[in-house]
Biopython code that builds the backbone (N, CA, C, O; Angstrom):
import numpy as np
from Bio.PDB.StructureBuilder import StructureBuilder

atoms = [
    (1, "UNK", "N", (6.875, -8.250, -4.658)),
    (1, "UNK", "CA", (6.075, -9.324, -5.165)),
    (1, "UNK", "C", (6.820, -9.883, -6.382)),
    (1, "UNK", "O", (7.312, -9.208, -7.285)),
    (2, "UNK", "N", (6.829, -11.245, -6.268)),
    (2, "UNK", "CA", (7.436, -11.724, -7.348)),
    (2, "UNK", "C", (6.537, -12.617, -8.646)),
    (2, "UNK", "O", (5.686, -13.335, -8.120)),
    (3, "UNK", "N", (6.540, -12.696, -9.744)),
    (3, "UNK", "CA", (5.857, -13.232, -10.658)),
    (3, "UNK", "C", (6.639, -13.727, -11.553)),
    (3, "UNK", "O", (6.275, -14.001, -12.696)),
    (4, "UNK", "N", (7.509, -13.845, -11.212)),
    (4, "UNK", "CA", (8.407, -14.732, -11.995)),
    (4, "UNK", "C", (7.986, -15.910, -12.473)),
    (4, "UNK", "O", (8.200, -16.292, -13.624)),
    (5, "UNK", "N", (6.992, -16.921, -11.088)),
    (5, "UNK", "CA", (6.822, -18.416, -11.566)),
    (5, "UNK", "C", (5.636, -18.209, -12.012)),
    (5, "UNK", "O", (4.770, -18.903, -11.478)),
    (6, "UNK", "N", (5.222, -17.329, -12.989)),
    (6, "UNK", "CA", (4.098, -17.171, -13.898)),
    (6, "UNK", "C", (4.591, -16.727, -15.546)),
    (6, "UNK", "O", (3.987, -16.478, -16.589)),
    (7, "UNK", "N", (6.012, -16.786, -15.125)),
    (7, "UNK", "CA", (6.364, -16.985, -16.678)),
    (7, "UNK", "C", (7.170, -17.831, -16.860)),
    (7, "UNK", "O", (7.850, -18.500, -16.081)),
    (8, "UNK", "N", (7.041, -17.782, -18.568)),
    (8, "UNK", "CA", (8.084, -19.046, -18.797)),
    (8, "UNK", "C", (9.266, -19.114, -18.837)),
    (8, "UNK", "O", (9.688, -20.271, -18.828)),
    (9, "UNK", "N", (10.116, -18.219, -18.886)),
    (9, "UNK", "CA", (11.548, -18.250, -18.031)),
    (9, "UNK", "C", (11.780, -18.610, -16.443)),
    (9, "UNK", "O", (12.819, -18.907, -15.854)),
    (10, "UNK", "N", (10.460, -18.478, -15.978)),
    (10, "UNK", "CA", (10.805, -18.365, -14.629)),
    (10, "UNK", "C", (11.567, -17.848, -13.929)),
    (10, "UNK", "O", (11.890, -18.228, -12.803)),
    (11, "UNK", "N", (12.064, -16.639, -14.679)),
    (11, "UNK", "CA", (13.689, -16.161, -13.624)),
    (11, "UNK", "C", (12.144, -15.014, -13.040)),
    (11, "UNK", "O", (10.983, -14.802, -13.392)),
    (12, "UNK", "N", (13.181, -14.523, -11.896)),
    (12, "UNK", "CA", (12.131, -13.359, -10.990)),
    (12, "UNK", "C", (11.650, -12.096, -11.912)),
    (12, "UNK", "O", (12.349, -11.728, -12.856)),
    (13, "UNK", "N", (10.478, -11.487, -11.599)),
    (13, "UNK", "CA", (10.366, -10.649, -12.191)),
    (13, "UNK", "C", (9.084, -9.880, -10.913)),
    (13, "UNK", "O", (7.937, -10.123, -10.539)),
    (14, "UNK", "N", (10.367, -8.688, -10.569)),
    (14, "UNK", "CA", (10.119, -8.269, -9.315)),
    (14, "UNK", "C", (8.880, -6.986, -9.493)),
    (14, "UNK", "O", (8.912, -6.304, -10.517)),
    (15, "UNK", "N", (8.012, -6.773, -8.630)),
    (15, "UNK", "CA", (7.479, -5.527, -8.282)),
    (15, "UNK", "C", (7.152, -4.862, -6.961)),
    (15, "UNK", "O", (6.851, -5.547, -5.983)),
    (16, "UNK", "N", (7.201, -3.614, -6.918)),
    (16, "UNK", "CA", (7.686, -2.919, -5.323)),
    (16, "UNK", "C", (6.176, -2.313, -5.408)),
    (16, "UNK", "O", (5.854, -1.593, -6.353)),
    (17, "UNK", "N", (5.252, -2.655, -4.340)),
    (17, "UNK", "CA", (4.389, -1.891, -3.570)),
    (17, "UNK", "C", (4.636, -0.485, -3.837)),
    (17, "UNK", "O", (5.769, -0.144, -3.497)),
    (18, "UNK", "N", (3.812, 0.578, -4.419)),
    (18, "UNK", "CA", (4.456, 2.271, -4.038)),
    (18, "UNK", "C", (3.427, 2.491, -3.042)),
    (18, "UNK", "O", (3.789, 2.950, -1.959)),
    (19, "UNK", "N", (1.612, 2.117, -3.327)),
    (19, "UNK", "CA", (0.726, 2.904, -2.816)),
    (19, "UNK", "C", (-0.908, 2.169, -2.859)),
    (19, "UNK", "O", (-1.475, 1.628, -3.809)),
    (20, "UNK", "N", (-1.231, 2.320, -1.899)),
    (20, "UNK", "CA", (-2.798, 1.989, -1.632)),
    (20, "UNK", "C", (-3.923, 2.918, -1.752)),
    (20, "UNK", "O", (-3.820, 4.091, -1.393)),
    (21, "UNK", "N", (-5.270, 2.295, -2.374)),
    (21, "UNK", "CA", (-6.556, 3.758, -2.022)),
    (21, "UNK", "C", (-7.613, 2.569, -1.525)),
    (21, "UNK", "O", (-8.128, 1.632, -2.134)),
    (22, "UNK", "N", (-7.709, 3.045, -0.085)),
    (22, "UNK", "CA", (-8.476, 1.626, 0.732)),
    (22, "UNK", "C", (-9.706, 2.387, 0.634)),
    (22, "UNK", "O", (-9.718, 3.456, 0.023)),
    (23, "UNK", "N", (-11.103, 1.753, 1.387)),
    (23, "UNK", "CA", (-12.003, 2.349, 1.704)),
    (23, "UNK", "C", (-12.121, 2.010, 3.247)),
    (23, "UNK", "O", (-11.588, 0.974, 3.644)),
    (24, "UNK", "N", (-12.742, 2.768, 4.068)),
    (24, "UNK", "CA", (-12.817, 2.796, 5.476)),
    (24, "UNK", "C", (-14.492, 2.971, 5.493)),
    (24, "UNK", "O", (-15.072, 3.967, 5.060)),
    (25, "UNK", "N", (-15.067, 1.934, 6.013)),
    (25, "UNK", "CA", (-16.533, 1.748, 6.241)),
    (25, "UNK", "C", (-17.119, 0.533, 5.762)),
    (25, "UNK", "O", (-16.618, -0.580, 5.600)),
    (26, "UNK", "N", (-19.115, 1.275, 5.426)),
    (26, "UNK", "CA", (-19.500, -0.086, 4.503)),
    (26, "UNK", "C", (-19.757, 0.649, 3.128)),
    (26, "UNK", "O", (-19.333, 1.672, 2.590)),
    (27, "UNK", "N", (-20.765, -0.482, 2.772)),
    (27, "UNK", "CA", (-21.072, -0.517, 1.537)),
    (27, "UNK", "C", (-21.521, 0.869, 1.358)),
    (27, "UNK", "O", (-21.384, 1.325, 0.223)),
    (28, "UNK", "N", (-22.053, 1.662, 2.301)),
    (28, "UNK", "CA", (-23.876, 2.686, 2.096)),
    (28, "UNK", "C", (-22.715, 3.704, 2.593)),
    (28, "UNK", "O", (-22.527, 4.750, 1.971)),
    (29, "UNK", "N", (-22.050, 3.415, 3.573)),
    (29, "UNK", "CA", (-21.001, 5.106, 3.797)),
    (29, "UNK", "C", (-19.617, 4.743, 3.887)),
    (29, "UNK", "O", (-19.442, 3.540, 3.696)),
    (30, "UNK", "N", (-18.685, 5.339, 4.095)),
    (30, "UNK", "CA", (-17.766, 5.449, 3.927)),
    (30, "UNK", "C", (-16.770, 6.152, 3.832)),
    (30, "UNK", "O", (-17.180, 7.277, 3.548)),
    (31, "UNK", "N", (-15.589, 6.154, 3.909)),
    (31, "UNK", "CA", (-13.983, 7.514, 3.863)),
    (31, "UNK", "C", (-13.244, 6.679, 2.956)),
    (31, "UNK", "O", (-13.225, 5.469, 3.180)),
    (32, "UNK", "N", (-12.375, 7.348, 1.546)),
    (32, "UNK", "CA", (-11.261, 6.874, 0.953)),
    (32, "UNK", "C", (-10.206, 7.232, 1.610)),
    (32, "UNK", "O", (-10.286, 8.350, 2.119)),
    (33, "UNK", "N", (-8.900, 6.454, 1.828)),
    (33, "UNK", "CA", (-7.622, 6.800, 2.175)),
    (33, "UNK", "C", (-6.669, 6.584, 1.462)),
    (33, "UNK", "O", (-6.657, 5.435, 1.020)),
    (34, "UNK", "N", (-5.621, 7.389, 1.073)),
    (34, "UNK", "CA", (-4.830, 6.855, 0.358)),
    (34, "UNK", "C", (-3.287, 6.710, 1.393)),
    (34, "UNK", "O", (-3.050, 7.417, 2.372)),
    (35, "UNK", "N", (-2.269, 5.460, 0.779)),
    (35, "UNK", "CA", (-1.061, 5.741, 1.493)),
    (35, "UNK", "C", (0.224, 5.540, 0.298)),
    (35, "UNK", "O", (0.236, 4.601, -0.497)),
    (36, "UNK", "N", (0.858, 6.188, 0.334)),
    (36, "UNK", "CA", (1.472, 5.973, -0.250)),
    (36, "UNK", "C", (3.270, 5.843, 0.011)),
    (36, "UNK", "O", (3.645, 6.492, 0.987)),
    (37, "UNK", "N", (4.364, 5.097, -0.740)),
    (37, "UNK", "CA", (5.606, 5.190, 0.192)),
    (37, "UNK", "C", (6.854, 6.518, -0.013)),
    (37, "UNK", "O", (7.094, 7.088, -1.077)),
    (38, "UNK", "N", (7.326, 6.706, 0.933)),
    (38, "UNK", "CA", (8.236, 8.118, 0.873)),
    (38, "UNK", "C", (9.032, 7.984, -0.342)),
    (38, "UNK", "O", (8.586, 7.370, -1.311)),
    (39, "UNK", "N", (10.223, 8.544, -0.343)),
    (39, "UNK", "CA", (10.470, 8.583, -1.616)),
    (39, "UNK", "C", (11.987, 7.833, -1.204)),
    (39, "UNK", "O", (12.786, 7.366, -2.016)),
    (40, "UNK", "N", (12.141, 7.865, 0.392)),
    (40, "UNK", "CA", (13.840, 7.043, 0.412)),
    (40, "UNK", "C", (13.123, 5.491, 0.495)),
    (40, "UNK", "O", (13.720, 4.757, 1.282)),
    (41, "UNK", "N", (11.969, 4.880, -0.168)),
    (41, "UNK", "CA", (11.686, 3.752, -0.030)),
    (41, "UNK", "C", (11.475, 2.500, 0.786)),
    (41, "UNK", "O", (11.741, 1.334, 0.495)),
    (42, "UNK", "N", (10.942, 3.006, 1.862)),
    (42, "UNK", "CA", (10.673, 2.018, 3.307)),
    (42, "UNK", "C", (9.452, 2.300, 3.317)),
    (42, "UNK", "O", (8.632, 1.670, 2.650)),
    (43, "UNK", "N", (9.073, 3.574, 4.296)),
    (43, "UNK", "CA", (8.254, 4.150, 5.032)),
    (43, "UNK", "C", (6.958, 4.346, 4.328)),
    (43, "UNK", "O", (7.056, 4.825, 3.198)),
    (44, "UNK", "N", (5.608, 4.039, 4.823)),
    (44, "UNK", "CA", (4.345, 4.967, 3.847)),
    (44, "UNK", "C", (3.997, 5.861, 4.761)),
    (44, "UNK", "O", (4.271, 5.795, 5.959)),
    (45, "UNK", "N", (3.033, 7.211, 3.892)),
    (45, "UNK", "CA", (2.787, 8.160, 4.332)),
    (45, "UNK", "C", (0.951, 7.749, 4.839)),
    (45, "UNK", "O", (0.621, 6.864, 4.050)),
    (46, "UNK", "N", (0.105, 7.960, 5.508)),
    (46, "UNK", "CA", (-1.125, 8.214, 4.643)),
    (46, "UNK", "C", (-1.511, 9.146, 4.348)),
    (46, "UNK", "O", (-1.296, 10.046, 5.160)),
    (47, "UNK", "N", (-2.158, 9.470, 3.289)),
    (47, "UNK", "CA", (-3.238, 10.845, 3.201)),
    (47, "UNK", "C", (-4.921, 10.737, 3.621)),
    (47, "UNK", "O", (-5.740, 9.966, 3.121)),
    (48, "UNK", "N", (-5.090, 11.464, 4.384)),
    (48, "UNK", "CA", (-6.587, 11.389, 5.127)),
    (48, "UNK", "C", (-6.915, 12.785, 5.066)),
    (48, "UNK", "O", (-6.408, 13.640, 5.793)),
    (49, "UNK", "N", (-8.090, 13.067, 3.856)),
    (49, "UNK", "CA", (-8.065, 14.663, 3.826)),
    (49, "UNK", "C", (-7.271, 15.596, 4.370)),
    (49, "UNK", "O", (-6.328, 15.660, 3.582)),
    (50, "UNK", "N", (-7.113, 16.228, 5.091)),
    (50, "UNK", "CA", (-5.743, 17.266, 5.224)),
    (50, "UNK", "C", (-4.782, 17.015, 5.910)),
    (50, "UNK", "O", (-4.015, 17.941, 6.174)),
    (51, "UNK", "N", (-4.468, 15.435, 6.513)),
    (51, "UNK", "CA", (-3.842, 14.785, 7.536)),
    (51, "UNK", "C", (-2.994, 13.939, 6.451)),
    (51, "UNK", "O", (-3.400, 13.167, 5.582)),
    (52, "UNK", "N", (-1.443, 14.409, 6.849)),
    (52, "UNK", "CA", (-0.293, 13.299, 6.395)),
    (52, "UNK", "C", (0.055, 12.556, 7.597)),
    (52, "UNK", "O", (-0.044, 13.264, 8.599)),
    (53, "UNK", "N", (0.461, 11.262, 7.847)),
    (53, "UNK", "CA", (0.806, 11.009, 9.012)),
    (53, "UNK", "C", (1.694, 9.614, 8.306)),
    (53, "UNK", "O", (1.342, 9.014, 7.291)),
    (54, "UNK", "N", (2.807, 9.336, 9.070)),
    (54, "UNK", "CA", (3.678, 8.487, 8.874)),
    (54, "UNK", "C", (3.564, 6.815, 9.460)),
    (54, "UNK", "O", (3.922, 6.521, 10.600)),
    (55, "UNK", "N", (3.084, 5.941, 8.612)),
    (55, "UNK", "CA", (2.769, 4.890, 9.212)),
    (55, "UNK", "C", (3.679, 3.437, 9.577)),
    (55, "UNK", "O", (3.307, 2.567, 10.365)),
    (56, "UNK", "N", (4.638, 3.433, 8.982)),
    (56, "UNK", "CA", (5.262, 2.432, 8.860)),
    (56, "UNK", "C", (6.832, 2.623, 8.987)),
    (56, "UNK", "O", (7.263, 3.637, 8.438)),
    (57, "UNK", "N", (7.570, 1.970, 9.497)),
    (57, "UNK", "CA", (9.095, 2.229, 9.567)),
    (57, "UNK", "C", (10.121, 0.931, 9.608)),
    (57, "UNK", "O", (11.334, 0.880, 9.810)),
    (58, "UNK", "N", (8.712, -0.550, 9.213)),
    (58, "UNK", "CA", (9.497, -1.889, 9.189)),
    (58, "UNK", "C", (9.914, -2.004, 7.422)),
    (58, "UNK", "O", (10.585, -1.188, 6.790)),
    (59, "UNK", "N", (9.318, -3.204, 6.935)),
    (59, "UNK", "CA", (9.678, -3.540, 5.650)),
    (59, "UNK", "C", (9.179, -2.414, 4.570)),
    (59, "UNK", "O", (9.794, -1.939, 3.615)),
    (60, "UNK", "N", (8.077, -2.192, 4.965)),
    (60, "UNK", "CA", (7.202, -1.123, 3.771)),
    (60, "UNK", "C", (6.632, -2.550, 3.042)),
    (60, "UNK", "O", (7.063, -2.680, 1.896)),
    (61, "UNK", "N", (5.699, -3.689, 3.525)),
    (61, "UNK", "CA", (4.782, -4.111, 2.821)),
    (61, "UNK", "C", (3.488, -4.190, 3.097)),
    (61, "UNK", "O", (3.128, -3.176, 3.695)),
    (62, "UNK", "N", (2.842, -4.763, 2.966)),
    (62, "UNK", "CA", (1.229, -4.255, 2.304)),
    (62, "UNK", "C", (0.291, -4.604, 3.823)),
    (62, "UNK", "O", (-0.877, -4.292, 4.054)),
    (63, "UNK", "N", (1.130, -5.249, 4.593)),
    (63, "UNK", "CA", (0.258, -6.192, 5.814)),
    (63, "UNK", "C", (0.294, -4.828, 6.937)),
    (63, "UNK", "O", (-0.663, -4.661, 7.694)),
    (64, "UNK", "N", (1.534, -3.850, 6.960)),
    (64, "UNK", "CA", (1.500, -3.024, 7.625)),
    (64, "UNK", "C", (0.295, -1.579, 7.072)),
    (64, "UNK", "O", (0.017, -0.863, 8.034)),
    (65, "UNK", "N", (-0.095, -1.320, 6.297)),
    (65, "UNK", "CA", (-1.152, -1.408, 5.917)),
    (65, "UNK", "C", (-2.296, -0.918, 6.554)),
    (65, "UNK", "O", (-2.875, 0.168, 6.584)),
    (66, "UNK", "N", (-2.526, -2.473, 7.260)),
    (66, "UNK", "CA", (-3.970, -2.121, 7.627)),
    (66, "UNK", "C", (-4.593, -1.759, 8.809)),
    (66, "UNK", "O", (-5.667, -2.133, 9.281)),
    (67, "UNK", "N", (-3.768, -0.980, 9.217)),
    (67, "UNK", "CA", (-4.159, 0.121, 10.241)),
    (67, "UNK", "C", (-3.780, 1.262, 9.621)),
    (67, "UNK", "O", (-2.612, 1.446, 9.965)),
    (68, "UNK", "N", (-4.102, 2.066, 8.949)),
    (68, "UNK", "CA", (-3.504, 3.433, 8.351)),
    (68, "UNK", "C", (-2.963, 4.517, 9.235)),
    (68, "UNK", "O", (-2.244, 5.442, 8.855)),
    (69, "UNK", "N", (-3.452, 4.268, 10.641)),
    (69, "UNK", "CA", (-3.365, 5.503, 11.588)),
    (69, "UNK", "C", (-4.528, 6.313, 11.601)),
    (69, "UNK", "O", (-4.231, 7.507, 11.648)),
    (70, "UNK", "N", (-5.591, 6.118, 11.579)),
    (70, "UNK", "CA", (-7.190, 6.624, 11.581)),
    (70, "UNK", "C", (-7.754, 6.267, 12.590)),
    (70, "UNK", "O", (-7.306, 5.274, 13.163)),
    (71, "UNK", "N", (-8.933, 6.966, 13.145)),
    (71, "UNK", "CA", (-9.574, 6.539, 14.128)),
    (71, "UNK", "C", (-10.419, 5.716, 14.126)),
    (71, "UNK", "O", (-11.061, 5.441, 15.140)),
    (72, "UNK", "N", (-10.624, 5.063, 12.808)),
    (72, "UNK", "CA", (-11.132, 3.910, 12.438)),
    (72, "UNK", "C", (-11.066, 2.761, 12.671)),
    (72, "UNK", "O", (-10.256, 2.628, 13.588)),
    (73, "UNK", "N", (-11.506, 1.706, 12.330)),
    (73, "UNK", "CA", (-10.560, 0.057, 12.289)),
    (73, "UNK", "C", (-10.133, -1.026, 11.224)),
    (73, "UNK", "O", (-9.258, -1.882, 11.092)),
    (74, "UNK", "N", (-11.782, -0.274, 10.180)),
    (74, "UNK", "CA", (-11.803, -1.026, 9.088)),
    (74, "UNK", "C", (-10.332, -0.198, 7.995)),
    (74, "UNK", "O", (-9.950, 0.966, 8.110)),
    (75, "UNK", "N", (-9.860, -1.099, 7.155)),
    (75, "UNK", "CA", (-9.169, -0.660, 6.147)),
    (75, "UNK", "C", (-8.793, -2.116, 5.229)),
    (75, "UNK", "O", (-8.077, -3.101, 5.407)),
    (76, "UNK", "N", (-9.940, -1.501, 3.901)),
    (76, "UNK", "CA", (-9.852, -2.129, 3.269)),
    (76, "UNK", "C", (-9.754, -1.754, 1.907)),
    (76, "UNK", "O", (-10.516, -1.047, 1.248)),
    (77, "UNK", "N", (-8.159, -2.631, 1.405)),
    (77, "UNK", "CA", (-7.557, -1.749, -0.297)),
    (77, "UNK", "C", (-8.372, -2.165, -1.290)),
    (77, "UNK", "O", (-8.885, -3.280, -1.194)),
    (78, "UNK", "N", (-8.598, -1.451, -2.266)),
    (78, "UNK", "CA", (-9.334, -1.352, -3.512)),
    (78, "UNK", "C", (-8.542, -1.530, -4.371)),
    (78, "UNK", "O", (-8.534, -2.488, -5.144)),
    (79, "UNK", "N", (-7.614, -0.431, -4.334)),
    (79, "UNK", "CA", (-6.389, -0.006, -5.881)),
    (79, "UNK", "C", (-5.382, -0.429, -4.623)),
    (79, "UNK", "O", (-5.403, -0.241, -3.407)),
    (80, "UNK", "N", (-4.231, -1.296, -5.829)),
    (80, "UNK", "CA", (-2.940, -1.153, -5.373)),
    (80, "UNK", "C", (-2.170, -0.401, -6.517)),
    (80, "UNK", "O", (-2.597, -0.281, -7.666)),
    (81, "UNK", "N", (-0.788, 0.168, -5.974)),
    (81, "UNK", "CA", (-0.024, 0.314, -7.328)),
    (81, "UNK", "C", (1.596, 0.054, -6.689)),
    (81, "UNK", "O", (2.155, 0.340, -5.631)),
    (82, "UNK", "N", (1.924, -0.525, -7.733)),
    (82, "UNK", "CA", (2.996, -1.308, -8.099)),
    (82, "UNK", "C", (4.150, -0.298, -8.815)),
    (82, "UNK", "O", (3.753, 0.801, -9.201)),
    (83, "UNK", "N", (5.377, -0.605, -8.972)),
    (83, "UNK", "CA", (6.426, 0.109, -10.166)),
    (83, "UNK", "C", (7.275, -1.644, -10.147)),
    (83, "UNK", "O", (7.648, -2.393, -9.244)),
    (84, "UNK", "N", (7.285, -1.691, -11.314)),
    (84, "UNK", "CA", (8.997, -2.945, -11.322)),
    (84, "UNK", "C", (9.921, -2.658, -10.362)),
    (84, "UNK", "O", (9.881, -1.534, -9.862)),
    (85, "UNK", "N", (10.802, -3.494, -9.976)),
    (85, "UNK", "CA", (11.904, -3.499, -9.328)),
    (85, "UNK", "C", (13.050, -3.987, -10.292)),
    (85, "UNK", "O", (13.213, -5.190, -10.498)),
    (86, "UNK", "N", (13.725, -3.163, -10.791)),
    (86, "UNK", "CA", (14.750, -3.428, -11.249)),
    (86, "UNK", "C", (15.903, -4.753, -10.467)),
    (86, "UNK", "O", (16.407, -4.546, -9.363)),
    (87, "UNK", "N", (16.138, -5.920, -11.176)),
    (87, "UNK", "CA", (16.989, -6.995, -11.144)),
    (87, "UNK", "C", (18.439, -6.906, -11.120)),
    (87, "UNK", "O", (19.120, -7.931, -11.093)),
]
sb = StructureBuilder()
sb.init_structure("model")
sb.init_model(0)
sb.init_chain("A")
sb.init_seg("    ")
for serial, (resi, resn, name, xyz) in enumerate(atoms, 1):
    if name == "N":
        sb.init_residue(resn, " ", resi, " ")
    sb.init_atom(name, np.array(xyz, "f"), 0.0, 1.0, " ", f" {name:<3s}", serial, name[0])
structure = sb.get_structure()
């Protein structure tokens, strides 16, 4: 993600997706999931109570996502988290 054209230099000022904590349901019930990305920087993991499972193996951005690999359908993020990307 870039935010660069929100400052006044305008040069890029990059940040890398690490990790999501979606909720799966409604309002009244519900499951948290978290996913987060490996550590060689592509791939996310999710965590689903005692279940790691490997979800992604294209870009590693946020649209791949929203299917976590659950037997669910809904997935919807709450928290994102971010780190800079070094320029």
């Amino acid at each position: 993600m870039d935010l660069g054209e929100f400052t006044r230099e305008k040069e890029p000022l990059l940040y890398k997706l690490q990790g999501v904590v979606a909720h799966d349901g409604t309002l009244k019930a519900g499951h948290y999931i978290a996913a987060v990305r490996q550590l060689e920087g592509i791939a996310f993991r999710t965590i689903n109570d005692d279940e790691v499972r490997k979800i992604s193996t294209g870009m590693g951005n946020v649209t791949e996502l929203k299917k976590p690999g659950t037997l669910r359908q809904d997935f919807d993020p709450c928290i994102l988290f971010y780190s800079k990307f070094a320029t």
